[in-house]
C-alpha positions in Angstrom: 13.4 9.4 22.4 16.5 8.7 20.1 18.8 12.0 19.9 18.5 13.6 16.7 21.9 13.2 15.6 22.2 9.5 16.7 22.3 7.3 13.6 19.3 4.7 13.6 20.1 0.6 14.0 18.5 -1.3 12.2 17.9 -4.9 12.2 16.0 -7.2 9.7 14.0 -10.4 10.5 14.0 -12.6 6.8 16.2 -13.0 4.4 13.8 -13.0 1.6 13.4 -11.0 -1.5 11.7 -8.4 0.1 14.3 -7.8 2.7 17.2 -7.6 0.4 15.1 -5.0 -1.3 14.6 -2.9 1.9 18.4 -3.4 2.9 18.8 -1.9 -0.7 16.7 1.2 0.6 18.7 1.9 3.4 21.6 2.5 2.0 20.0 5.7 0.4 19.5 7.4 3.7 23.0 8.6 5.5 21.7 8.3 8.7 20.7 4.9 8.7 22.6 1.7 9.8 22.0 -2.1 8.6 23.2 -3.7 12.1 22.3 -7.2 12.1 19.7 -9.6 10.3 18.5 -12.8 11.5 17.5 -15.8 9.8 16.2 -19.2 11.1 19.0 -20.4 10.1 22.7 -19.5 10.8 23.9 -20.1 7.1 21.3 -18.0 5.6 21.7 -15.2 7.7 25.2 -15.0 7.4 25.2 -15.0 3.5 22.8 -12.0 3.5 25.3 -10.9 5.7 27.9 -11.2 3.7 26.0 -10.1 0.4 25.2 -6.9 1.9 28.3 -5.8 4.2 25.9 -6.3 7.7 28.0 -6.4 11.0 26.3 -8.9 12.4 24.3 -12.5 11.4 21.8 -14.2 14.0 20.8 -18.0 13.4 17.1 -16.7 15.3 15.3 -14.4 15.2 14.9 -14.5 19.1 18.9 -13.4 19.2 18.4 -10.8 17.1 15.7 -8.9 19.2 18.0 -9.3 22.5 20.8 -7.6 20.8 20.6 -3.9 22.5 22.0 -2.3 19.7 19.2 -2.4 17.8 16.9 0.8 17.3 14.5 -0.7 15.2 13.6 -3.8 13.3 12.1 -4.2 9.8 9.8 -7.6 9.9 10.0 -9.3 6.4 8.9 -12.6 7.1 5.6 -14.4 5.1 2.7 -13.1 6.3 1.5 -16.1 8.6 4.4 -14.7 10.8 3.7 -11.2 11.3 2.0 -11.8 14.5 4.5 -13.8 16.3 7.0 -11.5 14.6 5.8 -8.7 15.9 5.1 -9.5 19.3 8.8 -11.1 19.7 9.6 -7.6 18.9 8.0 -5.9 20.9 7.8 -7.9 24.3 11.3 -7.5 23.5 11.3 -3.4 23.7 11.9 -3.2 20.2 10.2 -0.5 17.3 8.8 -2.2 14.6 8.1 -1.3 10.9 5.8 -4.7 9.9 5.7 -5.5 6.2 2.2 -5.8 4.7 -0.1 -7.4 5.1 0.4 -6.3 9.0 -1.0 -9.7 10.0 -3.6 -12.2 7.7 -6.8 -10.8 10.0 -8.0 -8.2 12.1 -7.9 -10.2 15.1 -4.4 -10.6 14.9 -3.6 -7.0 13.7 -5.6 -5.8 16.9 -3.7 -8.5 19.2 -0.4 -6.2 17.8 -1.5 -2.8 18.0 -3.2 -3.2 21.6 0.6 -4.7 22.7 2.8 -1.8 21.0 0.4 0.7 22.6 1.2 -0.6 26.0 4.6 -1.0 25.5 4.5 2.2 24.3 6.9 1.8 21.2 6.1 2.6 17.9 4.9 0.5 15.3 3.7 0.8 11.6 2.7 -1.1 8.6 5.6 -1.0 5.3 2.8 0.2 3.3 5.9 1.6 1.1 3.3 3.3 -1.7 2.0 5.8 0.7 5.4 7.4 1.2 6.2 7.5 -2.6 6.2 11.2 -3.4 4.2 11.4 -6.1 1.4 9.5 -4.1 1.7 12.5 -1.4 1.4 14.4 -4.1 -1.9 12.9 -5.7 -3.4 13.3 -1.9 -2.7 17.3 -2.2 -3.7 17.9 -5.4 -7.1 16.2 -4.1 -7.2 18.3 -1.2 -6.9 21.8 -3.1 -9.5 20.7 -5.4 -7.2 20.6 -8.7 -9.6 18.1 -10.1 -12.9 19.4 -8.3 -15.0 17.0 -5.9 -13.7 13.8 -6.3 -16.1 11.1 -7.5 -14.2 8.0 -8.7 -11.6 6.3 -8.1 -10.5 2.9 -10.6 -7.4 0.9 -10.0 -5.9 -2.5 -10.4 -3.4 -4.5 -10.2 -2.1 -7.4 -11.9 1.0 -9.4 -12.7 0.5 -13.1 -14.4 2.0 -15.8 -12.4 2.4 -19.2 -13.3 0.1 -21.2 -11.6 2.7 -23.5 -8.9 0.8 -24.9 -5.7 4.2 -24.2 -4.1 4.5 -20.9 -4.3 3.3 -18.9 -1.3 0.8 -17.1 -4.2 -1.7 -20.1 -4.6 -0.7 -21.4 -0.8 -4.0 -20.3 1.4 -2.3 -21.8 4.4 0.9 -18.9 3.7 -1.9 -16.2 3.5 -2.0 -16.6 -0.2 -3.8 -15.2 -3.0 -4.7 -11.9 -5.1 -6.3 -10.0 -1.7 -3.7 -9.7 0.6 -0.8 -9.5 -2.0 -2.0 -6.8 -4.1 -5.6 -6.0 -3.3 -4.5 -4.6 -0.1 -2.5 -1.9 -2.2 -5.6 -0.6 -3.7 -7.4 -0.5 -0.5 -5.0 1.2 1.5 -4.7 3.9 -1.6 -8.2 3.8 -1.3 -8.6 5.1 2.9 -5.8 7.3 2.1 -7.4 9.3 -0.3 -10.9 9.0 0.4 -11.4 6.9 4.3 -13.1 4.6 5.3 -16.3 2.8 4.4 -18.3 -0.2 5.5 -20.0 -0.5 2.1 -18.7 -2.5 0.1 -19.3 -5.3 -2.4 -16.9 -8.1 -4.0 -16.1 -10.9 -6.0 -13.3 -13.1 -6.4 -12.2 -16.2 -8.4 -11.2 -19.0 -6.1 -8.6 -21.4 -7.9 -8.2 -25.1 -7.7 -5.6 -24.6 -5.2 -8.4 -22.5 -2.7 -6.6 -18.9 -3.1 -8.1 -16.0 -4.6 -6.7 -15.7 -8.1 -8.1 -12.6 -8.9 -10.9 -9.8 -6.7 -12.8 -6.9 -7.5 -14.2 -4.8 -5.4 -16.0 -1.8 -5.2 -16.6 0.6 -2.2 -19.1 3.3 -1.6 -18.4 6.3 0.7 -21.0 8.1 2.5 -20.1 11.2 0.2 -21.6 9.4 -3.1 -17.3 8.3 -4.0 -16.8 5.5 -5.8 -13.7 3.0 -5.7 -13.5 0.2 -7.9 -10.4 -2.2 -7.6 -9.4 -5.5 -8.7 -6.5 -7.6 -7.8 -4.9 -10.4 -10.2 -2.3 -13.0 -10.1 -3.1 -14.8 -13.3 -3.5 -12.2 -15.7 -1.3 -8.4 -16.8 -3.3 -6.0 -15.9 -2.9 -1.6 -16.7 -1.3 -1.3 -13.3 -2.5 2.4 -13.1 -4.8 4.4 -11.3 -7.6 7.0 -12.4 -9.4 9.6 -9.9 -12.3 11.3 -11.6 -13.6 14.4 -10.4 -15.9 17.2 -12.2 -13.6 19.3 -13.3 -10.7 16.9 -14.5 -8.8 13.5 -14.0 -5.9 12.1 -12.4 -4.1 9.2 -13.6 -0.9 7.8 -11.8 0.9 5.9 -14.8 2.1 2.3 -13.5 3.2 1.3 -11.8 0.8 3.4 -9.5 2.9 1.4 -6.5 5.8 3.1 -7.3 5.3 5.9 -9.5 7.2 8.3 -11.6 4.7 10.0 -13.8 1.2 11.6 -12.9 -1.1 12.8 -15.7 -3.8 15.8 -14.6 -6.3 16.6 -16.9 -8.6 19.3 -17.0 -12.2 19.9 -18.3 -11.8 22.5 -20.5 -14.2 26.0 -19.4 -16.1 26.1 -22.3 -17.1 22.6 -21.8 -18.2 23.7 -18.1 -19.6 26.7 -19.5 -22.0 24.7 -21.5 -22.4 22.4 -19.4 -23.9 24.8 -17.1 -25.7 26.8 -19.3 -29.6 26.9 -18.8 -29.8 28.9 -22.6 -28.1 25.3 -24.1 -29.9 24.3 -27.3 -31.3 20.8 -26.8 -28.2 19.5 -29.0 -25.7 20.9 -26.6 -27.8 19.4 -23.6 -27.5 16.0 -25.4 -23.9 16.5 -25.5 -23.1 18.2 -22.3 -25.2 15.2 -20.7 -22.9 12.9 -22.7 -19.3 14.6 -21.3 -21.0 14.1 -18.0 -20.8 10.6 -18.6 -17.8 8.7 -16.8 -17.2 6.7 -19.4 -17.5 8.7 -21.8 -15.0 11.0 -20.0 -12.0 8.5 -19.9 -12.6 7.7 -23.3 -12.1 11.3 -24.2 -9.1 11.2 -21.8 -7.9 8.2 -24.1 -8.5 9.6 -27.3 -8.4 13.5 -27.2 -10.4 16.5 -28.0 -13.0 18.0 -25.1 -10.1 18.1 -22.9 -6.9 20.5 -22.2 -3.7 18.8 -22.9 -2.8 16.6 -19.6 -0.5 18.1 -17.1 2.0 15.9 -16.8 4.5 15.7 -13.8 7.4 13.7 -14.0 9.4 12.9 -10.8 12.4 10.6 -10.5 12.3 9.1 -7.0 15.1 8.7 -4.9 16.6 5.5 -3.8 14.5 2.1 -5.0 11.4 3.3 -3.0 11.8 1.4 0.4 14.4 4.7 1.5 10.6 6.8 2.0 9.4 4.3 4.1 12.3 4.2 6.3 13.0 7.8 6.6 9.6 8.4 8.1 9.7 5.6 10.7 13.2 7.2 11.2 11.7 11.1 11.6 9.3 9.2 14.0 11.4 7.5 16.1 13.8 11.0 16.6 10.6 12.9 17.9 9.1 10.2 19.8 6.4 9.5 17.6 4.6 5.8 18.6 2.9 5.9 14.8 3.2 7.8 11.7 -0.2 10.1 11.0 0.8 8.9 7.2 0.1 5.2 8.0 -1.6 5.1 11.0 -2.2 1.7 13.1 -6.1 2.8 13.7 -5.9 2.6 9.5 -3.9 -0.3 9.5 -6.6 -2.2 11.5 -9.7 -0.7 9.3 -8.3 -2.3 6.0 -7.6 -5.6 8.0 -11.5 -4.8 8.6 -12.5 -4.6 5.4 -10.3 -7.8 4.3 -12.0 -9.6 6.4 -15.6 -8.5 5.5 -15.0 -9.4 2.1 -13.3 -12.5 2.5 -16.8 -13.3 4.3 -18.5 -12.2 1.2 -16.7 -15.3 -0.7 -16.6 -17.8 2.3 -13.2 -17.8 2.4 -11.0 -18.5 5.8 -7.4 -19.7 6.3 -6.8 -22.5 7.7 -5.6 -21.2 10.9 -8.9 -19.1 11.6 -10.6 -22.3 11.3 
């Protein structure tokens, strides 16, 4: 177990955007330390060095795992990699926080878990949303029944890109496409605030370059719940998130990945009250029946009237986001935790699951699964 008032080592395979982000992240937690970061090449490592004020640069990322100064390492390489990654990591002795997706299939993701298990070390996906606060706090407010009994839940996510056969985005053999970029966002929002299901249904838009440009999909839970997501890389989409439940909404304003403002809205009691009301002229049982309606509900969230004012709640996160992330694998790591109960590895491997059945659903494999 590392002592409680030992600062935490940290070393960084990649030198991509994502890892200068996390670096960024770090620096917002006191008792953290950026030690080394390793590169495949020399030069490259020693520029983020530079960039960044890190002690030390590795040319490989096989030197950087053997250094024994390292606590932890964060693993932001291409997805393709996370496998190999992760097991240089951990045959190594080494903690690992893996960026998402945790590997391109369950197969792998199981190969991973099954290894840090019997190493005993600890090991979680960067599913950096979860920790967000204001996603914690969407999960209580669920749990307390602010809204009711949850019903629905709508999200998606969508940023146009252009259309480049080089970039990793429309490359299937680098694990490209809208499904494991930013679908697996909405399905990991998804288990965390309603589980797991096996029922699902989906369809995607397969470009000329053999990636999924854009998804939806829609799961059923055993409780009668509702998710419906969809996933874009050609087109700008709301980027928020709506929970519906009968007695109000939710709606985490975008970008629902790193949020600062939640709206709550609640159904007003005199529109329960009526609602409920077995004296209701046929009129009001016409219009109770219409309120009842789901869409009819968001449009009056849109546009006013049956509803109270929205709640709103208005929090400025600390840090750029990645900090949350890093603190918990952090807290974990001090009380010899092997996974965090927030994103746990038994999770991890369910939505690798569920990428996988729906990939089935549109025939589509990578090239190494072939």
């Amino acid at each position: 177990m590392v002592s409680t008032s030992k600062i935490i080592r940290w070393g960084i395979l990649g030198t991509g955007k994502i890892a200068l982000d996390f670096a960024q992240g770090l620096k917002f937690l006191p008792d953290a330390q950026l030690l080394a970061v390793g590169s495949r090449t020399l030069s490259t490592a020693q520029e983020f060095s530079r960039q960044l004020n890190v002690p030390k640069a590795y040319g490989s990322y096989e030197d950087l795992v053997k250094d024994p100064e390292i606590d932890v390492v964060y693993i932001a390489t291409p997805h393709i990699r996370h496998k190999q990654d992760s097991i240089l990591c951990l045959e190594a002795g080494k903690a690992i926080l893996c960026e998402k997706p945790f590997t391109i299939n369950a197969q792998e993701a199981r190969e991973v878990i099954t290894l840090a298990r019997q190493k005993q070390l600890f090991c979680m996906e960067a599913m950096w949303m979860r920790f967000m606060p204001l996603i914690q706090k969407v999960r209580e407010l669920i749990n307390i029944g602010e809204i009711g009994e949850v019903r629905t839940l709508t999200a998606d996510f969508g940023y146009a890109v252009e259309l480049d056969p080089n970039n990793r985005f429309f490359n299937l053999k680098s694990g490209g496409g809208a499904l494991l970029d930013r679908g697996i966002y909405l399905l990991s929002l998804a288990f965390f605030l309603f589980g797991s299901t096996d029922k699902i249904v989906s369809q995607a838009t397969i470009g000329e370059t053999g990636v999924d440009e854009q998804c939806a999909m829609v799961l059923n839970y055993p409780k009668g719940q509702l998710a419906i997501l969809s996933a874009n890389l050609r087109a700008t989409t709301s980027n928020e998130v709506i929970i519906g439940g009968t007695k109000g909404q939710i709606r985490i304003h975008a970008p629902f990945y790193r949020p600062h403002k939640i709206s709550i809205a609640k159904f007003s009691p005199a529109v329960l009250s009526t609602a409920n009301s077995a004296n209701s002229s046929f009129k009001q049982k016409i219009i109770s029946s219409l309120k009842e309606n789901q869409v009819v509900q968001r449009l009056y969230l849109e546009f006013g009237s049956y509803l109270k004012q929205p709640k709103k709640i208005v929090q400025i996160f600390e840090g750029n986001g990645y900090n949350y992330e890093a603190a918990e694998v952090m807290r974990c790591l001090r009380s010899g935790e092997k996974e965090s109960k927030i994103m746990p590895l038994d999770e991890t491997l369910s939505i690798m699951e569920t990428m996988d059945a729906i990939r089935r659903q549109w025939n589509l494999q990578y090239p190494q699964e072939l």
